[in-house]
N, C-alpha and C positions, 0 to 999 in steps of 0.2 A: 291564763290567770283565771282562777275561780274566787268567788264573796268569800271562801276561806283561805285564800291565801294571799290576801290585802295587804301590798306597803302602806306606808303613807303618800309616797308620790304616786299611786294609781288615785288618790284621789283628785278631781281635778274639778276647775270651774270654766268655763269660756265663756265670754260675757259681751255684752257692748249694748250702753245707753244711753240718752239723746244727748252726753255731752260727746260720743262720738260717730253715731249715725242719727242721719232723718229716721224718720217714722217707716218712709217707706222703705230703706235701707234696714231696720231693724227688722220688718218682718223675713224680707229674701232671709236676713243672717238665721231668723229662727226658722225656716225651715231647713234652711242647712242645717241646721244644730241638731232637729228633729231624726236624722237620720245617722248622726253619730254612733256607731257600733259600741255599747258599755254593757258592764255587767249589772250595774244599778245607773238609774238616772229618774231625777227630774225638771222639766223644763220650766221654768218660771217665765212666762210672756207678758208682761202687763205694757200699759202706756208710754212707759218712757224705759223699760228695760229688758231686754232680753237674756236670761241665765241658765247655764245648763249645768248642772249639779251633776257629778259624775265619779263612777268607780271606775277605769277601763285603761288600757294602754294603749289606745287609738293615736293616729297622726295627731300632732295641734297647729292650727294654725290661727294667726287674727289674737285676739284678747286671751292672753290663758293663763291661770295659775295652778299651783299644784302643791300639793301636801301642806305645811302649815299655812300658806297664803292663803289656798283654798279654802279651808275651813277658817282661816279669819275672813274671809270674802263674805260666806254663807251668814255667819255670827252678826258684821257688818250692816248687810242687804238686810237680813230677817230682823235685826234691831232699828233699822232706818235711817243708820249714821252715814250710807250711799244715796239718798234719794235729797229733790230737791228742796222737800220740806223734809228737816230731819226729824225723825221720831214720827212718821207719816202714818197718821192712824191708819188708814186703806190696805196700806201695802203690807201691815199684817196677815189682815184678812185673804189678801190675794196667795199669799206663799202658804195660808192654809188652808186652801182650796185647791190649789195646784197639788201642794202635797197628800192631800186625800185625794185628788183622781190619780195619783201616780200609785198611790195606796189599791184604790180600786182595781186599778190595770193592772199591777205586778210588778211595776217596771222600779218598785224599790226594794231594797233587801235590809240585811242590819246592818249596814255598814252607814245607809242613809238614813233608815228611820231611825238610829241613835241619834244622829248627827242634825236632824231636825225636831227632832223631839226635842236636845238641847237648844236648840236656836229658840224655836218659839217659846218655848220656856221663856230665854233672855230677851225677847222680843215683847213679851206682853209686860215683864218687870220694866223694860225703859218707857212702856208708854203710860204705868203708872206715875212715874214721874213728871208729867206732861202739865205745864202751866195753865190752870185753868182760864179762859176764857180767850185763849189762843186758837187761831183758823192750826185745824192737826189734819188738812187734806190738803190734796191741789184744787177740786170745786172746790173749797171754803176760799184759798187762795183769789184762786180766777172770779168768784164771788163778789167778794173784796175789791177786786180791781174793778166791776163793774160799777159796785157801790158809788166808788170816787169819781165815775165820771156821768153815772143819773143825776147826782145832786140829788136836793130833799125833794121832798114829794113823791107820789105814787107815779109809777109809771109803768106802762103794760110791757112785759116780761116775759117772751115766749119760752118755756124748758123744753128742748126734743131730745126723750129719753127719758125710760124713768128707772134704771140701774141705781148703781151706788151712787155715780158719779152725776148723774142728772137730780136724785134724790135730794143729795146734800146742798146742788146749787140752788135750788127750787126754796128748802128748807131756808139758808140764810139768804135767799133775795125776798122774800114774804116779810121773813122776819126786821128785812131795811125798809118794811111798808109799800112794798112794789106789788104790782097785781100780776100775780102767775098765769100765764094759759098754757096747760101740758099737753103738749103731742104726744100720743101714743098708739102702738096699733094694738092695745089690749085696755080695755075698756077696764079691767078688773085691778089691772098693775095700776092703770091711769088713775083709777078713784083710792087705791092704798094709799099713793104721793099726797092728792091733790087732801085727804081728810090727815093729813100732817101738818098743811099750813096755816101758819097763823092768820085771822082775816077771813073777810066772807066773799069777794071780790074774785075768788079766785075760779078758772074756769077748767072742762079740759074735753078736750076734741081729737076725736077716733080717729085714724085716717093717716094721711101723710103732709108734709110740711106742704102748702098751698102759698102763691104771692102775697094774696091778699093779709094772712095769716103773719105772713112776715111786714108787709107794709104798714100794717097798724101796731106793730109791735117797736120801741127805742131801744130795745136790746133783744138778742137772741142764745140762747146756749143749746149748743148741742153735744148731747152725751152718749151716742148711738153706735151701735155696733153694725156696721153697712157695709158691701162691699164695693158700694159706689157711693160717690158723693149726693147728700139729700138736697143739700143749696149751691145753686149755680147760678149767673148774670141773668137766667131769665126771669129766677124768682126775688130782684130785688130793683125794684123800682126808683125813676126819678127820684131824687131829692136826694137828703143825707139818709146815708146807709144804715144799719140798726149796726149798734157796737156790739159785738161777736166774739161769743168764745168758742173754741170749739176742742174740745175736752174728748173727741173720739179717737179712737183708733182702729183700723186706719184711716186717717182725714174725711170729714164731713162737708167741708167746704171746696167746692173746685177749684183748679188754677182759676178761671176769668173771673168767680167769685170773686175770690182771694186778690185780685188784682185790685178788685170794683173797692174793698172792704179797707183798702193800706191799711193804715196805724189803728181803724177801727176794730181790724183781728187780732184775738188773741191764743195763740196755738198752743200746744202743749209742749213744744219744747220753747218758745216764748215766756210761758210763765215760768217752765223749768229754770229759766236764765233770771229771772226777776222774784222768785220766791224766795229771796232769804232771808227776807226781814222778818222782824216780830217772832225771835226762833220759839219753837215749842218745848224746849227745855233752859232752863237755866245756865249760863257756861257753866257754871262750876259743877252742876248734876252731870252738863253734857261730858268736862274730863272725866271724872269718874267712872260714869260708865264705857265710857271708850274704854279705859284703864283697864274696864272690868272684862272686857275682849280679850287679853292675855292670859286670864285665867282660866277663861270657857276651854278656849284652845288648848294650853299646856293638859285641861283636865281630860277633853278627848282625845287628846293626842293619848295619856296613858291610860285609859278606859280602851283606845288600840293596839296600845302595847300589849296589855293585860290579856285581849282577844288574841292576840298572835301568838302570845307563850302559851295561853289555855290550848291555843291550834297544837302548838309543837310537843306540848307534854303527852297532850292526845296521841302525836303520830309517834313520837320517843317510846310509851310504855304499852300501846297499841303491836308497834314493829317488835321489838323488846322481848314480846308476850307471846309473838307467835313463831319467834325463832326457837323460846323456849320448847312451846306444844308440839313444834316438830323433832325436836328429841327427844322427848315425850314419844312420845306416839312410836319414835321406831325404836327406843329402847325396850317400849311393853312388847312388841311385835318381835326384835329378837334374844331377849333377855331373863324371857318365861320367868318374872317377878311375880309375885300373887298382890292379891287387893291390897294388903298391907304394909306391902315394900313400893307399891306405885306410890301408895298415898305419900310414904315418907318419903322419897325421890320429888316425888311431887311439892311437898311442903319445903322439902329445903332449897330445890331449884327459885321458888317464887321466893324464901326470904333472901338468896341469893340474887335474885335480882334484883328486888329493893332494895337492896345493901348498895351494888352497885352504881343505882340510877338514881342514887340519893344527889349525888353531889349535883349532876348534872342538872336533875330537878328543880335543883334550889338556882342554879343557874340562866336556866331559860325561865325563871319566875323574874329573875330581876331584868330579862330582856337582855340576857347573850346570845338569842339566837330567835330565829324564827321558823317557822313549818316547814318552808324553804330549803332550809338549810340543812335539817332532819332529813329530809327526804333526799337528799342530795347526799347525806351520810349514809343511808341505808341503800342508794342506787334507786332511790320507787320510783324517778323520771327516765330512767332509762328505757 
């Protein structure tokens, strides 16, 4: 198979998110997925999803869809009508990020960058719809659920991390009147966050999570990208535990941690399960655009069609053209015609073949056939 000679079913999606693997399960599956043989692909990894966008005829196994599922899969995911807040402002962002490093690397063709160019298109129109003064994250989420259990008053708040997802929680716990202290190991990242919050109370310290840092703290979030756990039983002291999110991937908090913290942890696939309240769209916006998911597809479904006949018209009057020039070429060689009997041999063979390749023409325009098929008429696989 080559990018020019795409079914619909070489499209394909392979997927699986934290409603059906752990965190730690999701990663092994993305590197599996990473090594999938395609002719285009990109890999989408975030926190609670693993998706592998693809053009290819490889084995499947585990989660897979293909040809219209697929591209409503992609439509879906890139609109937020799969994640556990729907219409997830974040998860925009991440699938155009991904898609500019797959851009970067090569590893996409036209098959995907139409195919996402359409997505994110539909993906930024649903999150214009988005109710205003609605949590449109999972930090806003996990935020939230911190909020309801500080009660009023200020109370010290340590953020580790200062990404998106450390950002956003840091921004709406300031904003509930809590006093921030930022961990960071970049003094420069540390002070962008820390001159966003509202209040003057707020601190931030270089370095790595310390006990003491956490002991004086009644909540902690962590939003870090680590390949080991930053909090474990030794950094959390006698008494009541600090109430815990931990919004990283993979896991920020250890098993004994995680033991010490019960019901005071709140993990990401945790919140996954408890975010569906206060949706960020309206029901009636959210049918509609679901609805609107049928049209994205049926339109690239024939935005592929269209590409597969332009393929086969190519190989039809391409093949067509050079069966002609070789009768050509050995009539001038033994037929000793001068310039002015070629030309007209010449002139009538090519309107005789547009005569002939009319009908057909018109034929693989409305998608009777495909490059495929052409080539399979002419023997070019042979």
């Amino acid at each position: 198979m080559s990018a020019t000679r795409t079914d619909l079913h070489h499209i394909r999606v392979r997927f699986a998110t934290f409603r059906d693997l752990t965190i730690d399960e999701r990663s092994a599956h993305a590197a599996q997925l990473s090594s999938v043989p395609a002719v285009e692909r990109l890999l989408l990894d975030t926190c609670h999803r693993v998706e592998l966008v693809s053009v290819d005829d490889a084995p499947t196994a585990g989660r897979c869809v293909a040809g219209r599922d697929a591209i409503r899969r992609v439509f879906e995911v890139v609109g937020g009508f799969d994640s556990a807040v729907v219409a997830e402002e974040q998860l925009l962002g991440q699938v155009r990020a991904a898609y500019e490093a797959a851009l970067a690397d090569g590893s996409t063709g036209p098959i995907l960058n139409e195919l996402l160019r359409r997505a994110l298109r539909f993906g930024r129109r649903v999150r214009t719809h988005a109710r205003p003064g609605i949590d449109r994250s999972l930090a806003d989420r996990g935020a939230s659920w911190l909020l309801e259990r500080l009660g009023a008053g200020p109370a010290s708040v340590l953020v580790a991390g200062t990404g998106e997802m450390g950002r956003l929680a840091a921004l709406h716990l300031a904003d509930g009147g809590h006093r921030i202290t930022i961990i960071s190991h970049s003094a420069e990242r540390g002070r962008r966050v820390l001159e966003r919050l509202v209040g003057s109370q707020h601190r931030l310290v270089v370095g790595s999570l310390e006990p003491a840092t956490v002991a004086s703290s009644r909540a902690v979030v962590l939003a870090v990208r680590s390949r080991e756990p930053i909090l474990s039983a030794l950094q959390l002291q006698a008494g009541a535990p600090p109430w815990t999110i931990d919004l990283s991937n993979p896991v920020a908090v250890s098993a004994d941690a995680a033991a010490l913290l019960g019901h005071r942890l709140l993990t990401l696939d945790r919140l996954g399960e408890i975010a569906s309240a206060a949706p960020v769209l309206a029901p009636g916006v959210e049918r509609r655009l679901r609805a609107e998911i049928d049209d994205e597809v049926e339109r690239f479904v024939a935005w592929l069609d269209a590409r597969r006949s332009g393929d086969a018209l190519a190989v039809l009057h391409g093949e067509a053209d050079a069966v002609r020039r070789r009768h050509l070429d050995r009539l001038s060689r033994s037929a000793g015609l001068g310039p002015g009997q070629l030309a007209a041999v010449e002139a009538a063979s090519a309107a005789m073949m547009g005569e002939l390749l009319h009908g057909p023409s018109v034929e693989l325009r409305r998608g009777g056939a495909d490059a495929d098929t052409v080539r399979r008429i002419f023997g070019l696989d042979a």
